[in-house]
OpenMM code with the backbone's topology and positions (N, CA, C; nanometers):
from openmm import Vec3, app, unit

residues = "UNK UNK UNK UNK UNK UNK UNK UNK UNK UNK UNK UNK UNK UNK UNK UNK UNK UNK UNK UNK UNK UNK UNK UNK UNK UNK UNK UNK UNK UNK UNK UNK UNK UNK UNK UNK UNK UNK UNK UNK UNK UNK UNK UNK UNK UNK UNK UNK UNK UNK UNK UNK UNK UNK UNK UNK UNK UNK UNK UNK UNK UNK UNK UNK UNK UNK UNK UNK UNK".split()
positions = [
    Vec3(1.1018, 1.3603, 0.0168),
    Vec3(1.1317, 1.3987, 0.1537),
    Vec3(1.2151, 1.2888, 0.2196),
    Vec3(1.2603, 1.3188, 0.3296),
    Vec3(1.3700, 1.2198, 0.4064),
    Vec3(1.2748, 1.1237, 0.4508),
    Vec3(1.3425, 1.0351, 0.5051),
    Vec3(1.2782, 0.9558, 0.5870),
    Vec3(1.1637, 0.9588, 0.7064),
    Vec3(1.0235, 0.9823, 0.7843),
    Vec3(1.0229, 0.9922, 0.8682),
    Vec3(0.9337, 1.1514, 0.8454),
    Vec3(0.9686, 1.1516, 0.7292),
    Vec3(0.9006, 1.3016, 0.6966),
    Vec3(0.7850, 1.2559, 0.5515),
    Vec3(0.8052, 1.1417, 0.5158),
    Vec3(0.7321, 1.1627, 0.3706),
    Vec3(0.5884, 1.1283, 0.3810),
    Vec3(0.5282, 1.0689, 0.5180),
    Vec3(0.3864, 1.0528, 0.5382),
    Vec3(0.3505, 1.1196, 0.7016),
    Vec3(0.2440, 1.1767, 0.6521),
    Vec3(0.1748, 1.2637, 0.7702),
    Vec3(0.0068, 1.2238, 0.7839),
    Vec3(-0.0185, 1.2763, 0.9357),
    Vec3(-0.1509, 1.2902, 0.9145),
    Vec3(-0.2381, 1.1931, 0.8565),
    Vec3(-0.1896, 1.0578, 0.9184),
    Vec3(-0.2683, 0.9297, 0.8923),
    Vec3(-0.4053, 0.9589, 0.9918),
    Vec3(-0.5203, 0.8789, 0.9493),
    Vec3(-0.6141, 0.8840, 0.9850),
    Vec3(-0.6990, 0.7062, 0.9401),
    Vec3(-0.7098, 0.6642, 1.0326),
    Vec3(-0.8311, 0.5177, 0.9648),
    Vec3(-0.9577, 0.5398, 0.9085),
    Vec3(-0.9660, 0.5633, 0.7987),
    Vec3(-1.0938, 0.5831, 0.7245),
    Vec3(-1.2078, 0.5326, 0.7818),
    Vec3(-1.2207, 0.4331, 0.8368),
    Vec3(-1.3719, 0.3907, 0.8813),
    Vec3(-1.3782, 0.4526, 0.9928),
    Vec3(-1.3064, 0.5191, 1.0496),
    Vec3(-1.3036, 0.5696, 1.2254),
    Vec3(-1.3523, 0.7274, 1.1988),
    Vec3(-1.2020, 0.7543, 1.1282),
    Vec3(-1.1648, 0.9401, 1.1272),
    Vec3(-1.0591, 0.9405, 1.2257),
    Vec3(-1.0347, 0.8558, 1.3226),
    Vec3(-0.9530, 0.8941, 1.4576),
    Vec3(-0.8208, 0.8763, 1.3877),
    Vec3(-0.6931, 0.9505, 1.4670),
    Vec3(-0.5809, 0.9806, 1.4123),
    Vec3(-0.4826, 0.8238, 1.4380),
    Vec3(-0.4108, 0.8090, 1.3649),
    Vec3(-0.3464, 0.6977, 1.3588),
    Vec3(-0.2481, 0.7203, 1.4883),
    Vec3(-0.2298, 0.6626, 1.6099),
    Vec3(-0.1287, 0.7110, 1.7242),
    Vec3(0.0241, 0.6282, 1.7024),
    Vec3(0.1270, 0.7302, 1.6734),
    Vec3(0.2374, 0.6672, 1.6531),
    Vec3(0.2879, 0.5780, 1.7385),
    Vec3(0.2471, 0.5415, 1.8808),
    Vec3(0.3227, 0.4553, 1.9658),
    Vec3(0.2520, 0.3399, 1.9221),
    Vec3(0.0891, 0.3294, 1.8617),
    Vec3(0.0701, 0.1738, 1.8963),
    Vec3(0.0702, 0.1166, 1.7849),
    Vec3(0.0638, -0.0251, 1.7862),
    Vec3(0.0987, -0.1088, 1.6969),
    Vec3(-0.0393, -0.1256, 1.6229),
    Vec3(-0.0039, -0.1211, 1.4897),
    Vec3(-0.1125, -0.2079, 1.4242),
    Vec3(-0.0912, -0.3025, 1.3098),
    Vec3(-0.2457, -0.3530, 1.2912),
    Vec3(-0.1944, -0.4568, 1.2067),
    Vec3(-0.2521, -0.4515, 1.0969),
    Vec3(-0.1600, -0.4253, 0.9667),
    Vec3(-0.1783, -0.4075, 0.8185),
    Vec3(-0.1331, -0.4965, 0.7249),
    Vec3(-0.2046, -0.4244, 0.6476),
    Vec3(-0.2078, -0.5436, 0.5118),
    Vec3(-0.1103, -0.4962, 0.3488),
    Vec3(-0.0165, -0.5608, 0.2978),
    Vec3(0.0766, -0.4577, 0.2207),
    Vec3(0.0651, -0.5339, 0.1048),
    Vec3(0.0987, -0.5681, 0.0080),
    Vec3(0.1264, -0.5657, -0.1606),
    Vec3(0.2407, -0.6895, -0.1511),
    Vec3(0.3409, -0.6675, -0.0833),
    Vec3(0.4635, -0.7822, -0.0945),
    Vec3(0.5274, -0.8486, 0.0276),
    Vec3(0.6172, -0.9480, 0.0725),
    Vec3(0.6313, -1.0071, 0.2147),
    Vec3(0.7578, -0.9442, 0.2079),
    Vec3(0.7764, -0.8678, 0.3824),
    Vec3(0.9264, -0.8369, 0.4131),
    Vec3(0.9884, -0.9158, 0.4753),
    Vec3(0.9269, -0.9993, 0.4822),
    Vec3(0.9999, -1.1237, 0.5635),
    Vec3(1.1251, -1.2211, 0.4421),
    Vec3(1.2373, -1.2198, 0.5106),
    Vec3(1.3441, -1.2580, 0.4416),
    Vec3(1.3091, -1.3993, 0.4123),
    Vec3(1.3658, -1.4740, 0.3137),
    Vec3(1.3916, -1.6085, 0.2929),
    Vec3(1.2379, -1.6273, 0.2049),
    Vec3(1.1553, -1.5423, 0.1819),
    Vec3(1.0296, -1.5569, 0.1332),
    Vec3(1.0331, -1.6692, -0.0314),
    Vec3(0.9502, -1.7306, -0.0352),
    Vec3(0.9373, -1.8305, -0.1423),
    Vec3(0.8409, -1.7342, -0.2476),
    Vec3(0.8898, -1.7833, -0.3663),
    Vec3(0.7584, -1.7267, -0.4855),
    Vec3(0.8273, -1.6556, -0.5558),
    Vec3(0.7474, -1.5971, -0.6675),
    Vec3(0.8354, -1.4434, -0.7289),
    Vec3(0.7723, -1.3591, -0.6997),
    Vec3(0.8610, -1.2693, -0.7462),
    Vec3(0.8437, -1.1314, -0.6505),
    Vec3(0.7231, -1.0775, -0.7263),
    Vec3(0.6729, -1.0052, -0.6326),
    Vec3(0.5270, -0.9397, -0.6939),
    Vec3(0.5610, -0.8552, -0.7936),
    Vec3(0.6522, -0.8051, -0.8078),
    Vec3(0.6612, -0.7211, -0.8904),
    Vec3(0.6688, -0.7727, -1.0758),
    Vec3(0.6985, -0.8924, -1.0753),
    Vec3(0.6714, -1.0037, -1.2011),
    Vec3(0.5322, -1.0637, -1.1736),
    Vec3(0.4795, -1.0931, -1.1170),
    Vec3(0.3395, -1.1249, -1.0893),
    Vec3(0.2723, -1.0350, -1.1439),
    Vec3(0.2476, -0.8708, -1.0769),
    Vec3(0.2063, -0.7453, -1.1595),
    Vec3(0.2206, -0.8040, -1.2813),
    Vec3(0.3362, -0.7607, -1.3516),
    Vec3(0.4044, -0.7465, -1.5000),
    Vec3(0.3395, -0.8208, -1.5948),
    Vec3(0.3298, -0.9895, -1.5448),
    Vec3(0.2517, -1.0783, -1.6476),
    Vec3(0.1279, -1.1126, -1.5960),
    Vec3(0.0899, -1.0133, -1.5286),
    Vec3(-0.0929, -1.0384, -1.5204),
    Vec3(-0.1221, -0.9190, -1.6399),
    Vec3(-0.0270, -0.8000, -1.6381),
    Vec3(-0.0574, -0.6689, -1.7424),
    Vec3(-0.0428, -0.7466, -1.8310),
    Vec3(0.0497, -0.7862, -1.8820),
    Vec3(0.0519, -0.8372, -2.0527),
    Vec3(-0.0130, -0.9341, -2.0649),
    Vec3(-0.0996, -0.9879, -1.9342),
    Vec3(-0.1697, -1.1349, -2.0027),
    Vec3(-0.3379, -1.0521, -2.0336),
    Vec3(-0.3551, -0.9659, -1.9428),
    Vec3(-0.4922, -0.9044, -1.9839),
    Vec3(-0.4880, -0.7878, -2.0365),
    Vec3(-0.3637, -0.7264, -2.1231),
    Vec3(-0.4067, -0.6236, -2.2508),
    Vec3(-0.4254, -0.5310, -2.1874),
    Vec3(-0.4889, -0.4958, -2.1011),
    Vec3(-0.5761, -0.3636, -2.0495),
    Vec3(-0.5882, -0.3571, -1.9234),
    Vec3(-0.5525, -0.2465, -1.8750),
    Vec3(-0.5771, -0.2795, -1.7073),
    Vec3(-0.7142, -0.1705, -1.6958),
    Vec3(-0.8060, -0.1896, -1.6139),
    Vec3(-0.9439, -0.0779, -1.5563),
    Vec3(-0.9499, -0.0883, -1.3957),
    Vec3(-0.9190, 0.0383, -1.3961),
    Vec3(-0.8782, 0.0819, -1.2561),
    Vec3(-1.0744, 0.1270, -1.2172),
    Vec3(-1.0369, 0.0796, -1.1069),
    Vec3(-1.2071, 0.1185, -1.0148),
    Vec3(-1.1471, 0.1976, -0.9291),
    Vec3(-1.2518, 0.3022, -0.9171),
    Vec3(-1.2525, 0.4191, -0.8261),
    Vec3(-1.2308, 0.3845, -0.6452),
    Vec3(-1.1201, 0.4296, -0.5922),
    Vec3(-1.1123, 0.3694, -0.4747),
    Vec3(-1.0843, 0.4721, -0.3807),
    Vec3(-1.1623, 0.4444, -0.2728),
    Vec3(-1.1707, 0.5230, -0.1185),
    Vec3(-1.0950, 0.5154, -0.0099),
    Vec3(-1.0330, 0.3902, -0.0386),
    Vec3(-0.9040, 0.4111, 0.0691),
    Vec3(-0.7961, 0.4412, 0.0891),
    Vec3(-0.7600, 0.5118, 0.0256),
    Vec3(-0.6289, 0.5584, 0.0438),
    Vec3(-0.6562, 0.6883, -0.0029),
    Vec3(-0.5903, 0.8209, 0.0724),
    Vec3(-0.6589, 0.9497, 0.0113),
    Vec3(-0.4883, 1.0497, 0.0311),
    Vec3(-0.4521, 1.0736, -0.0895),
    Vec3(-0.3128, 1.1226, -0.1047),
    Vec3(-0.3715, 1.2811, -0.1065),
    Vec3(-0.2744, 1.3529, -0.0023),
    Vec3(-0.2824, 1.5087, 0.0046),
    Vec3(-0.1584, 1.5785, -0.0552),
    Vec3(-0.1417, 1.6890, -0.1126),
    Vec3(-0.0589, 1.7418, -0.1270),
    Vec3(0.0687, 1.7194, -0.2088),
    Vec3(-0.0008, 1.6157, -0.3172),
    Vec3(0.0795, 1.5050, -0.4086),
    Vec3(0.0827, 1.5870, -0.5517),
] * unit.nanometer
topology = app.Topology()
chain = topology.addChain("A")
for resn in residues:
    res = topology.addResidue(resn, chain)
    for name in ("N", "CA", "C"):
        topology.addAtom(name, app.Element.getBySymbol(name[0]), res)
């Protein structure tokens, strides 16, 4: 989907109340968008944590709940 269209119908799991598009909040993400960032990129971090432990085991998780996927 386009932009602006590909997530709907957010909700905060510990609440139920609807996520309100005007206000701000504050989240937690996987990689820094902040320019000039030091380190390597997570995405090599991933890569050689997989090949250093052989096997990945995924645990059953509740937060994030994909509809219509």
């Amino acid at each position: 989907a386009t932009i602006g269209q590909r997530i709907s119908d957010l909700t905060l799991l510990r609440t139920g109340k609807a996520i309100e598009p005007g206000k701000e909040y504050t989240v937690g993400g996987w990689a820094s968008i902040n320019e000039n960032t030091e380190g390597p990129a997570i995405w090599d971090l991933v890569s050689d944590h997989i090949v250093e432990q052989k096997e990945v085991r995924l645990s059953k998780s509740n937060t994030v709940q994909i509809k219509g996927a």
